[in-house]
Every structure is written in C-alpha cells, then in structure tokens.
PyMOL Python script that loads the backbone (N, CA, C, O; Angstrom):
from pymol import cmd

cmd.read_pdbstr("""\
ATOM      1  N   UNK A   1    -109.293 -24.728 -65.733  1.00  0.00           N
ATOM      2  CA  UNK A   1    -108.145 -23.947 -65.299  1.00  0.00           C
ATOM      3  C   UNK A   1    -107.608 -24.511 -63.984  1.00  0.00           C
ATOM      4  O   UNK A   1    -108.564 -24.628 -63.217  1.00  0.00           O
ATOM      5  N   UNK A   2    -106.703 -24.828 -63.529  1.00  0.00           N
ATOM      6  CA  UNK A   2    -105.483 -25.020 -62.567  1.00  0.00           C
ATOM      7  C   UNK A   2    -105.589 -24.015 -61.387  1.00  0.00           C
ATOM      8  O   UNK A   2    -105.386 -22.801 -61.408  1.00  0.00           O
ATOM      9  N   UNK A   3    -105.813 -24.505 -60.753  1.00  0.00           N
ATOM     10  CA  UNK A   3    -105.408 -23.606 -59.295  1.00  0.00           C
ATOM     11  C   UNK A   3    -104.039 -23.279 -59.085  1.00  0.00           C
ATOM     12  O   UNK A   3    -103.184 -24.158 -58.976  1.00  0.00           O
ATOM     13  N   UNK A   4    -103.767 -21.990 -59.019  1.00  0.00           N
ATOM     14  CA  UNK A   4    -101.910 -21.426 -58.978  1.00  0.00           C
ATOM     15  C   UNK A   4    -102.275 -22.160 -57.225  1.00  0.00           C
ATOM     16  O   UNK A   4    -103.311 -22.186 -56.561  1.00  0.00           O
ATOM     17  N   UNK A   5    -100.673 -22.751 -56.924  1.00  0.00           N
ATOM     18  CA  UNK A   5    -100.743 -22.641 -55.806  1.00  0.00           C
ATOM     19  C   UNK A   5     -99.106 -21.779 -55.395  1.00  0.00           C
ATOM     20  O   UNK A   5     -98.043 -21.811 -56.015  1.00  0.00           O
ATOM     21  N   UNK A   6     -99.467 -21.075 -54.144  1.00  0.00           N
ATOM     22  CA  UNK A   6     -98.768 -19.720 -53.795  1.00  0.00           C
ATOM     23  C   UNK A   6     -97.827 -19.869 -52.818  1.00  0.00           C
ATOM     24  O   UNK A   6     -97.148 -18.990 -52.286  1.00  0.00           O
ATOM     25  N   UNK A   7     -97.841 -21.628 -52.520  1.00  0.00           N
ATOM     26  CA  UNK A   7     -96.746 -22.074 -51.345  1.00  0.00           C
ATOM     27  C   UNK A   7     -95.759 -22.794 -51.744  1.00  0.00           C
ATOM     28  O   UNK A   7     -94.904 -23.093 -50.911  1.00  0.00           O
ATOM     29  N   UNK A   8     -95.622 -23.277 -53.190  1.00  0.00           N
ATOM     30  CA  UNK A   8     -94.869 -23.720 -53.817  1.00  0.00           C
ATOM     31  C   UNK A   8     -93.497 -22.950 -54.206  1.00  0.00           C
ATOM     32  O   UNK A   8     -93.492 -21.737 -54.412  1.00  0.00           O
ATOM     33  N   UNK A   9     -91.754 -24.154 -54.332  1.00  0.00           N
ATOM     34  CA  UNK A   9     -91.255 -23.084 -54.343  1.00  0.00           C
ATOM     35  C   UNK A   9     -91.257 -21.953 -56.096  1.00  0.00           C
ATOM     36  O   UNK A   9     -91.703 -22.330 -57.180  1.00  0.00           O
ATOM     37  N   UNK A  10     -90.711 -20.801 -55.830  1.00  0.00           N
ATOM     38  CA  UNK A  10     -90.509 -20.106 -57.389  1.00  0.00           C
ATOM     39  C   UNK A  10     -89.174 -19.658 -57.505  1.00  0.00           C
ATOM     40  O   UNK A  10     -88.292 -19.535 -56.655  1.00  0.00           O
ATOM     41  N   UNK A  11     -89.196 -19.408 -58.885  1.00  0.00           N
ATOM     42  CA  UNK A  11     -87.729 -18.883 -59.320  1.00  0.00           C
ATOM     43  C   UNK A  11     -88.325 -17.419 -59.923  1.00  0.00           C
ATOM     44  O   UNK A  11     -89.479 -17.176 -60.278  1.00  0.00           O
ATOM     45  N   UNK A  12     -87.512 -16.803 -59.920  1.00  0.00           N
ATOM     46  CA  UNK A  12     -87.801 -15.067 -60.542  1.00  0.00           C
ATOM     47  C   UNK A  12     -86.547 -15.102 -61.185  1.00  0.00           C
ATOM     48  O   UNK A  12     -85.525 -15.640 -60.758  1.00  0.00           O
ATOM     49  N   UNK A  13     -86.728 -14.380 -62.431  1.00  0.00           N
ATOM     50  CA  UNK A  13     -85.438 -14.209 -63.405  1.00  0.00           C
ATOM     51  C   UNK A  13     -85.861 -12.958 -64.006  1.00  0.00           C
ATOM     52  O   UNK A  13     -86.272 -13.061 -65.161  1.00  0.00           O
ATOM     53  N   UNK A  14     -85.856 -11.833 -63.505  1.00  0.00           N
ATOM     54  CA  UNK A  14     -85.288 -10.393 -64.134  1.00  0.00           C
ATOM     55  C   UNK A  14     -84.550  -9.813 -65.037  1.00  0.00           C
ATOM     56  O   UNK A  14     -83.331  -9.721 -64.891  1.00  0.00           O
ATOM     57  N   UNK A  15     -85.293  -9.265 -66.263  1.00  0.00           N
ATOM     58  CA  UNK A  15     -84.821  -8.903 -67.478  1.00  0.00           C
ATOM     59  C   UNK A  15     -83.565  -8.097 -66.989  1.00  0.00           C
ATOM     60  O   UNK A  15     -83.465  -7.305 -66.052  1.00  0.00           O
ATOM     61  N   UNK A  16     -82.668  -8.520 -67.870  1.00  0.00           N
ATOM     62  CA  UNK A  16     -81.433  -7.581 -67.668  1.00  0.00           C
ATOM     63  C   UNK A  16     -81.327  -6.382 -68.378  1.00  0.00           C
ATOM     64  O   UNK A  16     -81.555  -6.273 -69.583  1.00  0.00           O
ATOM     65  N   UNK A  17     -80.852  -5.152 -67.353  1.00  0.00           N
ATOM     66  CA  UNK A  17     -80.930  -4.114 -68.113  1.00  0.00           C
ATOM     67  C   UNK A  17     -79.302  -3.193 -68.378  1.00  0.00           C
ATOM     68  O   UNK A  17     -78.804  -2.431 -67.549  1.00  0.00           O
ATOM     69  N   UNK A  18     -78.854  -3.454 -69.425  1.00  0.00           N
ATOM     70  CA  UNK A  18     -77.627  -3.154 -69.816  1.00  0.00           C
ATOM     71  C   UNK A  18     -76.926  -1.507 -69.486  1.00  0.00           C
ATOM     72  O   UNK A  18     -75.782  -1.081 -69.325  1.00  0.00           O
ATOM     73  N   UNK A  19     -77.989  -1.040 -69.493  1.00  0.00           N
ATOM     74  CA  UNK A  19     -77.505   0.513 -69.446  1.00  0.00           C
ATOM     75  C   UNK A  19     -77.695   0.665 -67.681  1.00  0.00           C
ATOM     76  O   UNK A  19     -77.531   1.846 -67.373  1.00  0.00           O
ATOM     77  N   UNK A  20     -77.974  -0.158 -66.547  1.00  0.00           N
ATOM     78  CA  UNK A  20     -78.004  -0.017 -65.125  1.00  0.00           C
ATOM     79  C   UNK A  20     -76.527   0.097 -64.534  1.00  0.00           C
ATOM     80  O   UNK A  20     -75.641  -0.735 -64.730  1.00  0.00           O
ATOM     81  N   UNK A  21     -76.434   0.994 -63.952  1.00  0.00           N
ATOM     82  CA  UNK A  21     -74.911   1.403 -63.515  1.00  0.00           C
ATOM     83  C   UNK A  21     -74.897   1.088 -61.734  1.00  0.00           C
ATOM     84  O   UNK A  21     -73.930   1.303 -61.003  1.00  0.00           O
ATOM     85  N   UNK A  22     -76.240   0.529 -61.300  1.00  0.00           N
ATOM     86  CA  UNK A  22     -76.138  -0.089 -59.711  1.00  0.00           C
ATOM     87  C   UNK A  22     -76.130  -1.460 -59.815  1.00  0.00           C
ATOM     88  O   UNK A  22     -75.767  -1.780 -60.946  1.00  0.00           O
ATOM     89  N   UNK A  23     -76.411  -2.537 -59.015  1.00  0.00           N
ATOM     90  CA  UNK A  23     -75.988  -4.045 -58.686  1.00  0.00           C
ATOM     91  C   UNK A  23     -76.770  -4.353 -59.759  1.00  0.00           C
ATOM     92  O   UNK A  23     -77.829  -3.757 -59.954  1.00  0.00           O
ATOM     93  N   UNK A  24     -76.321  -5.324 -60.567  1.00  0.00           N
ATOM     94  CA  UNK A  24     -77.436  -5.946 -61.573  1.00  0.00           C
ATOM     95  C   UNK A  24     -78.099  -6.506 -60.630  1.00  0.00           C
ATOM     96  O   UNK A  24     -77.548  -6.485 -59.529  1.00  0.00           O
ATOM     97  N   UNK A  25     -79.753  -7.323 -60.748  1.00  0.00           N
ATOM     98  CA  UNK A  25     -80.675  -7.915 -60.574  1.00  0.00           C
ATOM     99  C   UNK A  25     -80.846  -8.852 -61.187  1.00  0.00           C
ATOM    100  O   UNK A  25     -81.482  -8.859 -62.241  1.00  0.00           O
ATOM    101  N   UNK A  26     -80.076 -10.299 -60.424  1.00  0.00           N
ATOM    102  CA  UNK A  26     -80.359 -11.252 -61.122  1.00  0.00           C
ATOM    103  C   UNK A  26     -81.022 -12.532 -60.582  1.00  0.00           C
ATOM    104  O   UNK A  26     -81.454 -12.360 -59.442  1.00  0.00           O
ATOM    105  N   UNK A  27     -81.226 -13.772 -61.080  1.00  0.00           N
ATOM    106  CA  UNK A  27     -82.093 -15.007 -60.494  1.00  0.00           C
ATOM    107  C   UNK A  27     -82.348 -14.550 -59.647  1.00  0.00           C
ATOM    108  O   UNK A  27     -82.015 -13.388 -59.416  1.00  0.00           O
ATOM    109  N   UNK A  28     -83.217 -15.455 -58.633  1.00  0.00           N
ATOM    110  CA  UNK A  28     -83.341 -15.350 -57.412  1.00  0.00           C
ATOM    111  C   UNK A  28     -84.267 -16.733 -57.214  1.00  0.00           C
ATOM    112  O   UNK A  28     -84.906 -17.138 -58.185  1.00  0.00           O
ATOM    113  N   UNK A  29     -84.321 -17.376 -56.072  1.00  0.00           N
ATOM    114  CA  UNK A  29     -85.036 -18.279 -55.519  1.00  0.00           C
ATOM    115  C   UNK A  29     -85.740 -17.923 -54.312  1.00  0.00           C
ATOM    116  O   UNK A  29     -85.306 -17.205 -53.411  1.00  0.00           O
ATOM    117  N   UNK A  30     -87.330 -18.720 -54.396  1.00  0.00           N
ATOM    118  CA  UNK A  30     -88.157 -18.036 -53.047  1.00  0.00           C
ATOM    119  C   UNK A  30     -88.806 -19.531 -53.099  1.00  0.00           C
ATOM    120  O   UNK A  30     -89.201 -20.328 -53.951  1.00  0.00           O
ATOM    121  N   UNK A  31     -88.639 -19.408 -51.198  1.00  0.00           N
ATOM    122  CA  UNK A  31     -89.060 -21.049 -51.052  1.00  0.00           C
ATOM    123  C   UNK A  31     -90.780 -21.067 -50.890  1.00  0.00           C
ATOM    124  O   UNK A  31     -91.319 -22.039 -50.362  1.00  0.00           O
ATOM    125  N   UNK A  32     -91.729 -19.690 -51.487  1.00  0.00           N
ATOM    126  CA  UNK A  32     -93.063 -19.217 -51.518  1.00  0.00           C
ATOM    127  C   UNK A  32     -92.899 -18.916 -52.944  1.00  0.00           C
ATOM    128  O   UNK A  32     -91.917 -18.364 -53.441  1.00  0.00           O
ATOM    129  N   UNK A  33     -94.289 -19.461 -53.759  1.00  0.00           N
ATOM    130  CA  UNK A  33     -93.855 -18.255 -55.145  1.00  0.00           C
ATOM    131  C   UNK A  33     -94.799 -16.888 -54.474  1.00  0.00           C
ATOM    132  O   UNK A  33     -94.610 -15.812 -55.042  1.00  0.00           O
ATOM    133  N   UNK A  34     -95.716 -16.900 -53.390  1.00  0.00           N
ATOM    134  CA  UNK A  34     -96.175 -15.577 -53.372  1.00  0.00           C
ATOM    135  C   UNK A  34     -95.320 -14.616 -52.824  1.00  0.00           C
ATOM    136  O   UNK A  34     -95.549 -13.407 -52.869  1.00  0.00           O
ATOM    137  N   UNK A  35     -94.128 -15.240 -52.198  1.00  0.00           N
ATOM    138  CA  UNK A  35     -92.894 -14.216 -52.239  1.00  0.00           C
ATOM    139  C   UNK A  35     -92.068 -13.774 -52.807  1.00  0.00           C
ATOM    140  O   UNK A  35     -91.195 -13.055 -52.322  1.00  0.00           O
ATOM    141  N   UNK A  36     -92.200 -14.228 -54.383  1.00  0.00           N
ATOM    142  CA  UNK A  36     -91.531 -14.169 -55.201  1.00  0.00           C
ATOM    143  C   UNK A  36     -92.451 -13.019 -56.072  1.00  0.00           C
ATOM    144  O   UNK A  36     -92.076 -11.945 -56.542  1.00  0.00           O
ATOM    145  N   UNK A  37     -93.299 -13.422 -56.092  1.00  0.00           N
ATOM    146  CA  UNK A  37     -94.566 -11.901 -56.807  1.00  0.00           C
ATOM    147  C   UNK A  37     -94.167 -10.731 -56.124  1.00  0.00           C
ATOM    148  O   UNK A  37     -93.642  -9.697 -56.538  1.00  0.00           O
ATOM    149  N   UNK A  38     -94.637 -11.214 -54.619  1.00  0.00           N
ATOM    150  CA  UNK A  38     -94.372  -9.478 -53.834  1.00  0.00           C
ATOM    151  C   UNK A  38     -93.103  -8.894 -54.294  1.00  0.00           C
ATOM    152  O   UNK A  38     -92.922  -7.746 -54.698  1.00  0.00           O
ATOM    153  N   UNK A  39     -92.447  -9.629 -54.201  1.00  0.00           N
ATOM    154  CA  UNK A  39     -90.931  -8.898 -54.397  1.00  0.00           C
ATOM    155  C   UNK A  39     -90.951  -8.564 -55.870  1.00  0.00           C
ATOM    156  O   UNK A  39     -90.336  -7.564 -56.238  1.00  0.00           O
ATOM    157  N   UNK A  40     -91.664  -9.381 -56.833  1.00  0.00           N
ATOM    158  CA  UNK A  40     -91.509  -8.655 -58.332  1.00  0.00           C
ATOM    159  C   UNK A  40     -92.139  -7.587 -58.964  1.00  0.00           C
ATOM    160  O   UNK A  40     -91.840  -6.963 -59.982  1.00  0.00           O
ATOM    161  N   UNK A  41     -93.546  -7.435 -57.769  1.00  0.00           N
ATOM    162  CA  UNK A  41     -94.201  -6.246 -57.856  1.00  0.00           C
ATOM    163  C   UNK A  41     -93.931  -4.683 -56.654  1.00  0.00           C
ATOM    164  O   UNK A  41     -94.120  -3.479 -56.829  1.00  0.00           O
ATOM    165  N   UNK A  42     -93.632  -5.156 -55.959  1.00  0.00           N
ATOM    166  CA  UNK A  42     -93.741  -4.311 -55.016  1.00  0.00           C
ATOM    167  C   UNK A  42     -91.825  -4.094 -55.024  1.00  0.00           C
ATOM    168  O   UNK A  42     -91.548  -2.919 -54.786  1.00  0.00           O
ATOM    169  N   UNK A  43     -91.087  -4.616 -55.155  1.00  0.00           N
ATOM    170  CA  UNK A  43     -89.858  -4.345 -55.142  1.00  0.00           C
ATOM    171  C   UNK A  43     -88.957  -4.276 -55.557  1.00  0.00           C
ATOM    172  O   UNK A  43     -88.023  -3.611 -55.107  1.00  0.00           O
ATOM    173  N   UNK A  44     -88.949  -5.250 -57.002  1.00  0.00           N
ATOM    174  CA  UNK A  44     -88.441  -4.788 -58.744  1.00  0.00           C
ATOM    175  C   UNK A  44     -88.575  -3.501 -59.240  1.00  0.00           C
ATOM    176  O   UNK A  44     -89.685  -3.078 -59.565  1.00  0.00           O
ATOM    177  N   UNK A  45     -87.334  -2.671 -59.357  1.00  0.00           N
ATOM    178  CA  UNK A  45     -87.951  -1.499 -60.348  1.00  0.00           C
ATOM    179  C   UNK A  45     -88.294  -1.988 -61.457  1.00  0.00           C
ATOM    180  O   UNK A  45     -87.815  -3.059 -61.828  1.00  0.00           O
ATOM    181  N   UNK A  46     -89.405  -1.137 -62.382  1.00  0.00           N
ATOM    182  CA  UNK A  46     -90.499  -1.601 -63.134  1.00  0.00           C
ATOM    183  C   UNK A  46     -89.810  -1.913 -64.581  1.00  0.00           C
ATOM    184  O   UNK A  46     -90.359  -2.585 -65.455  1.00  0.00           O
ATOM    185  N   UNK A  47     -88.361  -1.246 -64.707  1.00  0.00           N
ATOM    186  CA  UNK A  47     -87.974  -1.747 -65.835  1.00  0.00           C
ATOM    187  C   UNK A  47     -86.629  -2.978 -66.087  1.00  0.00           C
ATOM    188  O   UNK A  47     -85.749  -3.167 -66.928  1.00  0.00           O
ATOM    189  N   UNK A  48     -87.209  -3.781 -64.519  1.00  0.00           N
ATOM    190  CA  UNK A  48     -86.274  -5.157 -64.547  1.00  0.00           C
ATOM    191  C   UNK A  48     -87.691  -5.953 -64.518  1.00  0.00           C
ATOM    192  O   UNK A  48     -87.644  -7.126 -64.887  1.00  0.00           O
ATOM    193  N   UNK A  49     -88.813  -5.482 -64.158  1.00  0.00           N
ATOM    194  CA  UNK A  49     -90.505  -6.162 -64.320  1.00  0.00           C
ATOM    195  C   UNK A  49     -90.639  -6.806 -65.372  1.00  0.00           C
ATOM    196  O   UNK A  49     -90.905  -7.983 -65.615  1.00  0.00           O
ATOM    197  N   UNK A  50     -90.313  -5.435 -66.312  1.00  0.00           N
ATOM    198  CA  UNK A  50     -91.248  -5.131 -67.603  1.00  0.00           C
ATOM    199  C   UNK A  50     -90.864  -7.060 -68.373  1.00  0.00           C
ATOM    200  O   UNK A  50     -91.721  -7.807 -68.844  1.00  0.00           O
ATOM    201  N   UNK A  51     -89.421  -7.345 -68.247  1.00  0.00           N
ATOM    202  CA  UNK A  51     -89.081  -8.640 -69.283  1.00  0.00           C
ATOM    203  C   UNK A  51     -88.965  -9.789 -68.448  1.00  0.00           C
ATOM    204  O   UNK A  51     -88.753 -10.905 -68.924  1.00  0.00           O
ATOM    205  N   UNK A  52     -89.103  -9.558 -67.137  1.00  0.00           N
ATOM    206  CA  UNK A  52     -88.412 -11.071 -65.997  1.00  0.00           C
ATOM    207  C   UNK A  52     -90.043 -11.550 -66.318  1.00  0.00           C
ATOM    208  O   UNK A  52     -91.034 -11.004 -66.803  1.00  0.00           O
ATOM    209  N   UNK A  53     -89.645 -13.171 -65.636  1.00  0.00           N
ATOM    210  CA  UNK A  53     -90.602 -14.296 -65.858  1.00  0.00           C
ATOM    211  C   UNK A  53     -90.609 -14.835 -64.600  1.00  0.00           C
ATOM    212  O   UNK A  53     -89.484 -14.690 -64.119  1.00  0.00           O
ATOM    213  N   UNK A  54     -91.592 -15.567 -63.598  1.00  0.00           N
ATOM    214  CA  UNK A  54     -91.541 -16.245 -62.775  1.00  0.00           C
ATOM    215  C   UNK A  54     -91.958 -18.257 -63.434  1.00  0.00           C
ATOM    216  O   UNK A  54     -92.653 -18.819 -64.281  1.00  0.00           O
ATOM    217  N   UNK A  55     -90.945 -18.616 -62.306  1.00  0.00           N
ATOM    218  CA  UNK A  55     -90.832 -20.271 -63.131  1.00  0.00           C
ATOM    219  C   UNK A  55     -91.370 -20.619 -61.602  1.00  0.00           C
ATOM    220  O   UNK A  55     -90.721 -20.372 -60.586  1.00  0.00           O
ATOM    221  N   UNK A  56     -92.717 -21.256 -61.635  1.00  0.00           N
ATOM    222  CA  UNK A  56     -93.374 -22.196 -60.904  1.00  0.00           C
ATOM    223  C   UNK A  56     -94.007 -23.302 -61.212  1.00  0.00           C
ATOM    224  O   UNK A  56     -95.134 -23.157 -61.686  1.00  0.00           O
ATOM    225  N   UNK A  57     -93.438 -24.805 -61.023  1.00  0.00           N
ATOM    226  CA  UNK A  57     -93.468 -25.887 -61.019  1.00  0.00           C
ATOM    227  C   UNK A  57     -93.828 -26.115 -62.762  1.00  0.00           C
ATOM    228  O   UNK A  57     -94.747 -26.590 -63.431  1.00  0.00           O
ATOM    229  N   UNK A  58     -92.231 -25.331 -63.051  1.00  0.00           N
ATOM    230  CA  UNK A  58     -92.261 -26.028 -64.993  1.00  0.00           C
ATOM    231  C   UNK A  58     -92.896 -24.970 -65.294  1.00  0.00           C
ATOM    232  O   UNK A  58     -92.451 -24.629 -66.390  1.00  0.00           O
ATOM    233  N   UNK A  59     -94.117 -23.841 -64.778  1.00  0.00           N
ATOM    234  CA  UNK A  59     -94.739 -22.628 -66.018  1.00  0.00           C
ATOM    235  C   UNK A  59     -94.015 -21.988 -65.686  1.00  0.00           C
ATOM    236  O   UNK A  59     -93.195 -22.067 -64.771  1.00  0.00           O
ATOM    237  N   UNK A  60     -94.315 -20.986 -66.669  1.00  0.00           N
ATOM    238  CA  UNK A  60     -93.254 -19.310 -66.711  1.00  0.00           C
ATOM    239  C   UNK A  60     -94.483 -18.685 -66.677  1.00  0.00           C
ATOM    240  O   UNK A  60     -95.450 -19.159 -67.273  1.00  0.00           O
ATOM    241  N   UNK A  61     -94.532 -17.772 -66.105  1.00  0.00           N
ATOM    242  CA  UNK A  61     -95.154 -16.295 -65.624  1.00  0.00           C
ATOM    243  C   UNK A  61     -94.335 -15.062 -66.658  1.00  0.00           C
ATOM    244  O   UNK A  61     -93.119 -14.974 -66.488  1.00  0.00           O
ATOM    245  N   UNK A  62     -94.829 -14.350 -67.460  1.00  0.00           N
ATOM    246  CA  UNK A  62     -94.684 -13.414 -68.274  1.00  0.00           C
ATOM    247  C   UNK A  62     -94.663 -11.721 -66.798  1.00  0.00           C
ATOM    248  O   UNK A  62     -94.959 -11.805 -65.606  1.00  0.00           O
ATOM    249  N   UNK A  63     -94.447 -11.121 -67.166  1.00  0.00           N
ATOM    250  CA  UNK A  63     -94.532  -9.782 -66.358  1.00  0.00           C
ATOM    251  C   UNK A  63     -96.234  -9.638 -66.283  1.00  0.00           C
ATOM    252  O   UNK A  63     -96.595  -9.487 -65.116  1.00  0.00           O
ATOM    253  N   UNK A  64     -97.120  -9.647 -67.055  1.00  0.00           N
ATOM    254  CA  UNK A  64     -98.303  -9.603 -66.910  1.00  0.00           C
ATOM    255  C   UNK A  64     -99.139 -10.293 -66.295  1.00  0.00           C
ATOM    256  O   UNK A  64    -100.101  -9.785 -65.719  1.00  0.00           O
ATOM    257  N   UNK A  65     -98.910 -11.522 -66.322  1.00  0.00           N
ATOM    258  CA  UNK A  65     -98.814 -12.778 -65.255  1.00  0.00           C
ATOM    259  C   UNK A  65     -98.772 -12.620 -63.847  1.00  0.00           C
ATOM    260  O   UNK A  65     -99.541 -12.639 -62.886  1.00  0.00           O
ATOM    261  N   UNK A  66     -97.388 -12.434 -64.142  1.00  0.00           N
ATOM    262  CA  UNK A  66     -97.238 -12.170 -62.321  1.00  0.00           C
ATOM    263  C   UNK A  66     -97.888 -10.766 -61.612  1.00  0.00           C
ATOM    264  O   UNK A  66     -97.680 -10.606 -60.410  1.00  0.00           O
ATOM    265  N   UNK A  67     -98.589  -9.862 -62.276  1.00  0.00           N
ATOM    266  CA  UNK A  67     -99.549  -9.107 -62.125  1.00  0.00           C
ATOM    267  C   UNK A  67    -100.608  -9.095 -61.857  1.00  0.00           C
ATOM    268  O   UNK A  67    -101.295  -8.312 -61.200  1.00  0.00           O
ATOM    269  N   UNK A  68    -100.935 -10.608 -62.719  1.00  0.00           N
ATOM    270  CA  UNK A  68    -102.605 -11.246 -62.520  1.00  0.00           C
ATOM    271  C   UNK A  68    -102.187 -11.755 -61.341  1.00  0.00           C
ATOM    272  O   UNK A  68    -102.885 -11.345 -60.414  1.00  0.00           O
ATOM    273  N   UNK A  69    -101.294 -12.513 -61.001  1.00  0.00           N
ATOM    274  CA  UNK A  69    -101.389 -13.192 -59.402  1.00  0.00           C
ATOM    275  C   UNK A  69    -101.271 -12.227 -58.704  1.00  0.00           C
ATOM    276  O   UNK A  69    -102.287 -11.965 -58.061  1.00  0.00           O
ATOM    277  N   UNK A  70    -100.399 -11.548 -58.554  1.00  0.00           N
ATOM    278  CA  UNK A  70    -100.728 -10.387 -57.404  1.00  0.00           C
ATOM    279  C   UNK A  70    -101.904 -10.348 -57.446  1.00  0.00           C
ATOM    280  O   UNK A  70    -102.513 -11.353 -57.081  1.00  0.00           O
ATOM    281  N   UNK A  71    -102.520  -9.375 -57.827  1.00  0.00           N
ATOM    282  CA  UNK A  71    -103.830  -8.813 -57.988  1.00  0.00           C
ATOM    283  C   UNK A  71    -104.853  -9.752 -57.786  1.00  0.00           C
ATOM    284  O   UNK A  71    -105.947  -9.235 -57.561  1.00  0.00           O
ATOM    285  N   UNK A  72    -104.821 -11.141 -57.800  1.00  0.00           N
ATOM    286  CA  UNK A  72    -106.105 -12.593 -57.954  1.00  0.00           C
ATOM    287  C   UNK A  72    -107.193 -12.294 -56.205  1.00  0.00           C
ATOM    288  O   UNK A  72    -106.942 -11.455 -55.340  1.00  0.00           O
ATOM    289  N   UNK A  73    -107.542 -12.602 -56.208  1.00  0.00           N
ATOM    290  CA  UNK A  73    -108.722 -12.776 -55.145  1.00  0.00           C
ATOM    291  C   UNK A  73    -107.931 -13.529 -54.103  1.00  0.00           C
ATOM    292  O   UNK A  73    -107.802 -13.387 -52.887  1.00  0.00           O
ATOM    293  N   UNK A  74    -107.407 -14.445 -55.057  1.00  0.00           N
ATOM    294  CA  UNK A  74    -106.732 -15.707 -53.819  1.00  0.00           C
ATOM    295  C   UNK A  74    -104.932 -15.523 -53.270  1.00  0.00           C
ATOM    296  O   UNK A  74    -104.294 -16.305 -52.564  1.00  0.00           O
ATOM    297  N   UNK A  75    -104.470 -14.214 -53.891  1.00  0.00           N
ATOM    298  CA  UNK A  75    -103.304 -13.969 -53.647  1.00  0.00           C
ATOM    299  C   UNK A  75    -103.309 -14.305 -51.765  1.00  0.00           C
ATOM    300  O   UNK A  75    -104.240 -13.940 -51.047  1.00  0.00           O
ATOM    301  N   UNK A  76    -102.311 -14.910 -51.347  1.00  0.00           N
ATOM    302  CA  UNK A  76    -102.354 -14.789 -49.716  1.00  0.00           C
ATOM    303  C   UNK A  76    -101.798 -13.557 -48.724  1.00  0.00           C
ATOM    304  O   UNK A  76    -102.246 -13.415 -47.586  1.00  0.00           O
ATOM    305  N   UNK A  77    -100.800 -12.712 -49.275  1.00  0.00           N
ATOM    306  CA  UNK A  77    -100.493 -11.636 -49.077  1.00  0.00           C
ATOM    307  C   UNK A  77    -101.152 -10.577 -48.655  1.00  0.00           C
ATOM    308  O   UNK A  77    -102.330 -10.482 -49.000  1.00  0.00           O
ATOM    309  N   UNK A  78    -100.582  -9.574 -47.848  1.00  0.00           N
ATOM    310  CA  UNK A  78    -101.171  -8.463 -47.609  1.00  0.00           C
ATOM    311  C   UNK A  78    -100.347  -7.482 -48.955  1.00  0.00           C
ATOM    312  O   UNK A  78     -99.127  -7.503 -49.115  1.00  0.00           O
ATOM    313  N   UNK A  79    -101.224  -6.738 -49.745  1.00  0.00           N
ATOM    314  CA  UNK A  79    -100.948  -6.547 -50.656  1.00  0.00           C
ATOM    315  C   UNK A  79    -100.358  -4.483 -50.192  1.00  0.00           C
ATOM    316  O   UNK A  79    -101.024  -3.659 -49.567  1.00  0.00           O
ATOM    317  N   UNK A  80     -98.948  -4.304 -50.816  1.00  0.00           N
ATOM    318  CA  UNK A  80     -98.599  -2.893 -50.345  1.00  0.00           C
ATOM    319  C   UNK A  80     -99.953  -2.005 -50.629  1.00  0.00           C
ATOM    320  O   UNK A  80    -100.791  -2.407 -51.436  1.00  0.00           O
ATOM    321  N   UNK A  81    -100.098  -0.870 -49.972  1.00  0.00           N
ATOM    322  CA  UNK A  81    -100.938  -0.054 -50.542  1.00  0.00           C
ATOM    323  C   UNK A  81    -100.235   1.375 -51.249  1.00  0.00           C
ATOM    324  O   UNK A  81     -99.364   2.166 -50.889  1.00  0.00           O
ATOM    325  N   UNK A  82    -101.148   1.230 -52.486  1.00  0.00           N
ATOM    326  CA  UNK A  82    -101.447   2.634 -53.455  1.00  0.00           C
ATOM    327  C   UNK A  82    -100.488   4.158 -52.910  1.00  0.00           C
ATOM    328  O   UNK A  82    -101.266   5.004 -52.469  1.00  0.00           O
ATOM    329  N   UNK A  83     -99.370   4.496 -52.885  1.00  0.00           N
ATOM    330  CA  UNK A  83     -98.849   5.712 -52.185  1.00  0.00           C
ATOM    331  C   UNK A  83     -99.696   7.191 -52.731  1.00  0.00           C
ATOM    332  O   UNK A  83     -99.394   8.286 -52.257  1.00  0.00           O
TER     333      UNK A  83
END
""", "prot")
cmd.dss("prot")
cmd.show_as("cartoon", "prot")
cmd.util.cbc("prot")
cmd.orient("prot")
C-alpha cells in the first residue's frame, strides 16, 4: 500500500445538488490535499459529501475515502471535535 501524502496539491469536486436554492458548490483547488479533506468533512454539507470525489496526484477519493483519510492515524490536522 502507498503512503497518501497530505501536502500534495488536491482538487475536490462536489456532487451537485439540483434541488439547492443557495450558491451551488462547485470544484475547488487546495494547494494541501489535507485541506481539502477538512473542508470536505468538516465543512461540506453532508449531502454535497455524500457524491464529491477528491483527485490527488491522478487517484480519486470516493466520499468514503476521504473519510478514511480524515480519520487515518497519520491525518496532520487537528481534527474538529464531536459537538
């Protein structure tokens, strides 16, 4: 297995949600992909989560994915806490 690395840059692409009547949520570029997680976990509402993909160096990250990196041992982040 491959070591994710978390300083590399990422792309985030957020499922579009047709029936949203505020700013759509779209691409985005982060010159960190672990800033690109935080923001897809901690600051995506959960039903632009549920279908977006993160693209780091050629892989795609599924929504579940970018869950496992959050959550990894080796994430570098201070991770939000539990409300």
């Amino acid at each position: 297995m491959t070591t994710f690395d978390y300083n590399t840059e990422a792309e985030l692409f957020p499922t579009r949600n047709r029936k949203s009547r505020g700013q759509p949520l779209g691409y985005r570029r982060f010159a960190r992909a672990s800033d690109a997680i935080r923001f897809a976990i901690e600051e995506l509402p959960p039903k632009f989560l549920l279908g977006a993909y993160l693209e780091v160096d050629e892989e795609r990250y599924d929504s579940r994915g970018i869950r496992r990196l959050y959550e990894s041992a080796d994430y570098p982040l201070a991770r939000r806490s539990a409300a």
